[in-house]
N, C-alpha and C positions, 0 to 999 in steps of 0.2 A: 224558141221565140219568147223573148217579156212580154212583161205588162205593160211596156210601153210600145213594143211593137204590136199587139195584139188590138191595143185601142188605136193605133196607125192604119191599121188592117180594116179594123170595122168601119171606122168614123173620119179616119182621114180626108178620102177623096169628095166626101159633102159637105166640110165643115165652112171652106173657103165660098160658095155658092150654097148658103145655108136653107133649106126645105127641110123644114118640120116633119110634112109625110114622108121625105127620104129617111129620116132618122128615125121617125118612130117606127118602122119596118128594121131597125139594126138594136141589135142589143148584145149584151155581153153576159154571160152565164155563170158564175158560181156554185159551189155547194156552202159555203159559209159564208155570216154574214159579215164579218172582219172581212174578208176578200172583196164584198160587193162593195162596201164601206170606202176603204182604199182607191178602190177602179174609179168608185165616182167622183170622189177629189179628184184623180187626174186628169178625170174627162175635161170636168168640169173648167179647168185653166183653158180650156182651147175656148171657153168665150170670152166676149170683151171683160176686162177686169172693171172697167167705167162702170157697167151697171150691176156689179155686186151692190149688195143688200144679204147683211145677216140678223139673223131673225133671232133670240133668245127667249126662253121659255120663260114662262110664271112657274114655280113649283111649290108644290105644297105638300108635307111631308108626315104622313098619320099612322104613328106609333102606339097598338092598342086606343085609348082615351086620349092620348096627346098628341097635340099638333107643333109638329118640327119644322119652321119656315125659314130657308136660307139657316139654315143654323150651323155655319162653321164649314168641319171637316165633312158633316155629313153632303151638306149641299155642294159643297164640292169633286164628292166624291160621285154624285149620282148626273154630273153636268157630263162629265165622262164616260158614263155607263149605257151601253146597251140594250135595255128594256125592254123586253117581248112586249110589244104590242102596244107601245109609247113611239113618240115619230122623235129625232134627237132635239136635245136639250137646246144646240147650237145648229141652226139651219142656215146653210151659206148658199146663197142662190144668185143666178145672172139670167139676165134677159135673155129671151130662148130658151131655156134650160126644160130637158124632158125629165118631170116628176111622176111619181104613183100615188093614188089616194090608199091610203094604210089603212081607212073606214067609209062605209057607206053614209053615203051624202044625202044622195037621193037615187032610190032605185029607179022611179019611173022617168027621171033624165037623164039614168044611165052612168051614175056617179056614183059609181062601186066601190068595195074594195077590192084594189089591181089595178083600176081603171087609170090609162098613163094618158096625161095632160101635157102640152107645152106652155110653159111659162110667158106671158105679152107683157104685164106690166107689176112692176113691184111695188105694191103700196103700203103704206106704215103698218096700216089694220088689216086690210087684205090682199089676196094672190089675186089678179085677172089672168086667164086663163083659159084654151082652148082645145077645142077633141079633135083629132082628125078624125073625118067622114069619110064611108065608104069607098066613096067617089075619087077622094086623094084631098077632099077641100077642108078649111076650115070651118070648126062651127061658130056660131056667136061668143061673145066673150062671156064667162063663168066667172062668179065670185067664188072666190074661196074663202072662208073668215076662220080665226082663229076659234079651235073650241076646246073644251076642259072632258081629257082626259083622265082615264085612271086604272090604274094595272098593280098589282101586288109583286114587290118584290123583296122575296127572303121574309121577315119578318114585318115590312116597314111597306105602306102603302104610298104610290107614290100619285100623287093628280096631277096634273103638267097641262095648261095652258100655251097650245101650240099650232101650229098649221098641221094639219093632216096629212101629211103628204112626203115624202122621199127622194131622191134624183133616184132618176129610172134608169140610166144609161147602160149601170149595171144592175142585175137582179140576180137572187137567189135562182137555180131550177124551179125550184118547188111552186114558186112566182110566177113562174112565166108559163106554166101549164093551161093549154088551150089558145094559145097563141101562137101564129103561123109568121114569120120573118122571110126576109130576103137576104141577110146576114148575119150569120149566128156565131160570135167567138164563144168556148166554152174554157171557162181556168179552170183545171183541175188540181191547185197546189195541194187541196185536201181530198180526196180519191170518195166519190158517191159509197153515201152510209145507209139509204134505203130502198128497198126493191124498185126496181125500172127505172129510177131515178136517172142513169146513163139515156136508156130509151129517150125520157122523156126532152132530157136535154139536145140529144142529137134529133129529134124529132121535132123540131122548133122549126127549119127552117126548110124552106121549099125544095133547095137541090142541096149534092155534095156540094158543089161548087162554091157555093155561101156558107158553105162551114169550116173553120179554125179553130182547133184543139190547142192548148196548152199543157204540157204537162209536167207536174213538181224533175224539180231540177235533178237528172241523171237517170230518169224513169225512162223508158219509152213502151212501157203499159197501162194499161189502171186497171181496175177491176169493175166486173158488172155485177151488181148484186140484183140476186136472181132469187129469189124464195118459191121452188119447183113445188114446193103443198097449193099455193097458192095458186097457182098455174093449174093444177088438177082441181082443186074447190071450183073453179071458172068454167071446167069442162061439166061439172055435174046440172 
């Protein structure tokens, strides 16, 4: 199975009669975030191309004492780059689209980070935006505004001026930890690197039946990584 049949698999049969709470109960699993990155571009074509809106950052670039803004090769080279803990430089978004807040908004309205939003309406300065409830309903609509980030990378600080937020469609494992699905595809082109992490992933979703495996081309194994010390520390 691909990448393309796998996102056929999970998100195909509700795209045509589109329901937010059907989707936000599907999601697509990773161990890397180049894999998650990828999957979400493709989702993402299946909505209308009419209401794309791409969003680019402010950045601002702090070198020791010096400040590097848009400066050349550098600013080019970090519009590109994937940043622990920065949301991207370039955010390409459509109407409907299921995002993640990458930071806490507000805890006591439940605007976490993890927390997956459906995208209502695109506007120049902000995201509108909604949770699905318990229930299966919408909530009220949610601003999202643009805020100033800042994360260290390598030598060079980077601040970035951006939406908070990700397409969700696809997520890291690591991401989606404590959440229960109805349909869980798992890509394993790069094979889980830390303990239960397989567990955790296979453990997302309600039955076998809602779960689809990937695995790198010519496998038909992967490995569980299991660290048995740790297993016994639990028992004491």
């Amino acid at each position: 199975m691909s990448k393309g049949d796998i996102i056929d698999e999970i998100f195909g049969d509700c795209m045509e009669n589109y329901d937010p709470a059907i989707v936000m109960k599907r999601a697509i699993l990773a161990t890397w975030n180049k894999d998650v990155d990828e999957l979400n571009e493709q989702v993402i074509e299946l909505f209308d191309q009419k209401t794309e809106v791409t969003y680019h950052a402010q950045d601002v670039y702090h070198y020791g004492d010096e400040i590097l803004q848009n400066a050349g090769e550098i600013h080019e080279n970090y519009k590109i780059r994937h940043i622990k803990g920065l949301p991207s430089f370039k955010l390409r978004l459509r109407k409907n689209a299921i995002v993640m807040l990458i930071r806490n908004l507000s805890i006591d309205d439940g605007l976490c980070n993890g927390t997956r939003l459906v995208v209502t309406k695109l506007l120049k300065h902000n995201l509108i935006c909604k949770k699905i409830n318990i229930d299966g309903s919408l909530s009220e609509e949610i601003l999202i505004p643009r805020i100033t980030l800042t994360a260290k990378h390598g030598v060079v600080d980077v601040t970035r001026h951006q939406f908070p937020v990700k397409l969700a469609f696809c997520m890291t494992i690591n991401k989606s930890q404590g959440q229960t699905m109805d349909k869980v595809g798992v890509i394993l082109n790069h094979e889980c690197f830390s303990h239960g992490q397989l567990y955790v992933a296979f453990s997302r979703v309600r039955s076998m039946a809602g779960l689809k495996v990937v695995l790198a081309e010519g496998k038909t194994t992967t490995a569980n990584i299991v660290y048995k010390d740790l297993l016994e520390l639990g028992k004491r």
